[in-house]
N, C-alpha and C positions, 0 to 999 in steps of 0.2 A: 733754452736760453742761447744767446751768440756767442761766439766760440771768440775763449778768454785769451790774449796773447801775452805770454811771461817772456820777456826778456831775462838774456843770463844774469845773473845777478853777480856772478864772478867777473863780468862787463858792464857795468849797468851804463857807463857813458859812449861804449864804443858804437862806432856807426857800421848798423848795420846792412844798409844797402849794398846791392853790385851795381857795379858799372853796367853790365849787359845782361839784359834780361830774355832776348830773340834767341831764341832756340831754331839750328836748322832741321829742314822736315826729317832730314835720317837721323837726329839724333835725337829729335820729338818723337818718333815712330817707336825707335828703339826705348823709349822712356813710357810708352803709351802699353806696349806690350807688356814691359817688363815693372809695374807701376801700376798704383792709383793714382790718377791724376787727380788734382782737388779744382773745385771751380764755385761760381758762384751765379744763382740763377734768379731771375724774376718773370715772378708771374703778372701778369696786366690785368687789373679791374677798372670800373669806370666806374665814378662817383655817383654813384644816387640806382648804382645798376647792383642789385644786392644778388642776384641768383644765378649770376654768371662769371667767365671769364674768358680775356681774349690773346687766342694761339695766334700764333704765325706756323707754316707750311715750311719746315726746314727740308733740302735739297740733299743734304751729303748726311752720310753716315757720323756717328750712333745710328743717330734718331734721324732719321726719313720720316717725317709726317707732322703732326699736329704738337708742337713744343712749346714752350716759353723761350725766352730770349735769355743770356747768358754769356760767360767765358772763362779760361781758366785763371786763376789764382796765381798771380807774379809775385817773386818772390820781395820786390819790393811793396807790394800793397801793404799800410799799416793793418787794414782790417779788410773783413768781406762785403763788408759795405762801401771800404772805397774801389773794390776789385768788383763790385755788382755796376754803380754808377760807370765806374771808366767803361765797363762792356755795353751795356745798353745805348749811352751815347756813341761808343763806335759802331754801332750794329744799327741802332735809328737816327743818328745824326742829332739827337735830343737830349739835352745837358737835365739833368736833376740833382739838386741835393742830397745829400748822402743818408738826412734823416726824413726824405719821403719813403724810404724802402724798409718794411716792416717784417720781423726775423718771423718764418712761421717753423721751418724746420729742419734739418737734415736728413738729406738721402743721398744712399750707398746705390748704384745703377749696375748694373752686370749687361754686356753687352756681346751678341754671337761674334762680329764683325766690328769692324772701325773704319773713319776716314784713311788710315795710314796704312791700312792692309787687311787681308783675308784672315784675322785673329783677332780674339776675344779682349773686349778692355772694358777697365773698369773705370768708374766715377764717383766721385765722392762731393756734393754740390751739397754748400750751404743756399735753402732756397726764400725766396724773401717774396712778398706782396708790394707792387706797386700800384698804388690808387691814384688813375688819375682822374682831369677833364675830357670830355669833348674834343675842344682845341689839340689837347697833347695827343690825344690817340689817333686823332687824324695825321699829325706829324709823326707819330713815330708808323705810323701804317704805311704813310707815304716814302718816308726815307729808309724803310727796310733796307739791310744790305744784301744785292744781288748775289755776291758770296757764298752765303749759306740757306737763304731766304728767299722762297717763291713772290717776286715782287708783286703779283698781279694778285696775288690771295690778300696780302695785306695781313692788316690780325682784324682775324674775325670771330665774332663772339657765340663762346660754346658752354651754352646749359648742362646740367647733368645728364636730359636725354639727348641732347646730341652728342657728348661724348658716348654716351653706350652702342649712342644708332651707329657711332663711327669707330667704334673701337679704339679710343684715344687710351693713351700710355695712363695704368693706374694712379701712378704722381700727380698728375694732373685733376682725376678725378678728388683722390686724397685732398690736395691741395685747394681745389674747390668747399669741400665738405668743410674743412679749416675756414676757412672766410668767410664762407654760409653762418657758421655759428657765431663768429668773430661780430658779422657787420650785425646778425639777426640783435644779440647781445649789446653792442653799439647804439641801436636806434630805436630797442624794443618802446621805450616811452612814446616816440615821436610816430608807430604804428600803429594801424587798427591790426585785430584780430586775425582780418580777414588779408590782409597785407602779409601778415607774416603767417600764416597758415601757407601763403601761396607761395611764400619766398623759399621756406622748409620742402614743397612739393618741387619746386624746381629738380 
């Protein structure tokens, strides 16, 4: 289930927002060391595409290689769902709804290295499924951010064996195997047999 938020109840009316939410890099560094950082991540499906899903080519530390899209957890976001939306549209320029992104699970990441130095960090990412069209996956492949994303890879779409032929991060296979059963489950009426024998062998 997605992750409950209880306001004090010895405040129930106070506002709880900050004014400033930017953190500068030395004292993001120093909070990344000494810290779990919480974040919030989506993965990319494409409607009617049941036995895969599609990574983008991340640049900078963690994760160098085959990822989902994502970012951390502000302290004003009311939920992970509106901290999932704000990052995707700042990373592909592509605005979504807050209830096209579907809760599949949480995961804890442990990491050798980091963006912010030669020490181990950790992550704590509420991770969601997003399903889209055609049209949207083209937009978000195009407007990847140069930043942290190999613009030229795009997201490109990886089966169960091309994750293994490529050695992609377990999450990502896990997270496939989740939506494999999800969608199999979802459209079993509307398949033959032989449809979802093939969708399962993916």
């Amino acid at each position: 289930m997605p992750i409950r938020t209880y306001l004090d109840p010895a405040a129930p009316n106070a506002d709880f927002r900050i004014s400033k939410q930017w953190i500068d890099d030395r004292t993001y560094a120093t909070m990344v060391e000494k810290s779990v950082i919480c974040c919030a991540d989506a993965i990319i499906t494409l409607r009617g595409d049941i036995g895969a899903v599609y990574l983008a080519q991340r640049c900078v530390y963690p994760m160098k290689g085959f990822w989902c899209l994502g970012g951390r957890v502000f302290f004003n976001d009311p939920t992970d769902e509106h901290t999932i939306a704000r990052a995707v549209e700042k990373e592909t320029g592509v605005q979504f709804e807050r209830d096209r992104f579907r809760y599949l699970c949480v995961n804890d990441y442990v990491w050798a290295c980091t963006a912010q130095g030669e020490f181990p960090g950790r992550n704590r990412a509420s991770l969601y499924q997003l399903d889209v069209y055609r049209d949207e996956l083209d937009q978000m492949s195009a407007g990847l951010s140069s930043t942290e994303y190999d613009t030229r890879f795009g997201l490109q779409r990886f089966d169960m064996q091309r994750m293994q032929e490529e050695a992609v991060h377990p999450a990502m296979l896990h997270a496939l195997s989740m939506i494999i059963d999800w969608k199999v489950g979802d459209t079993m009426s509307m398949l033959s047999p032989a449809a979802i024998a093939q969708a399962l062998a993916d």
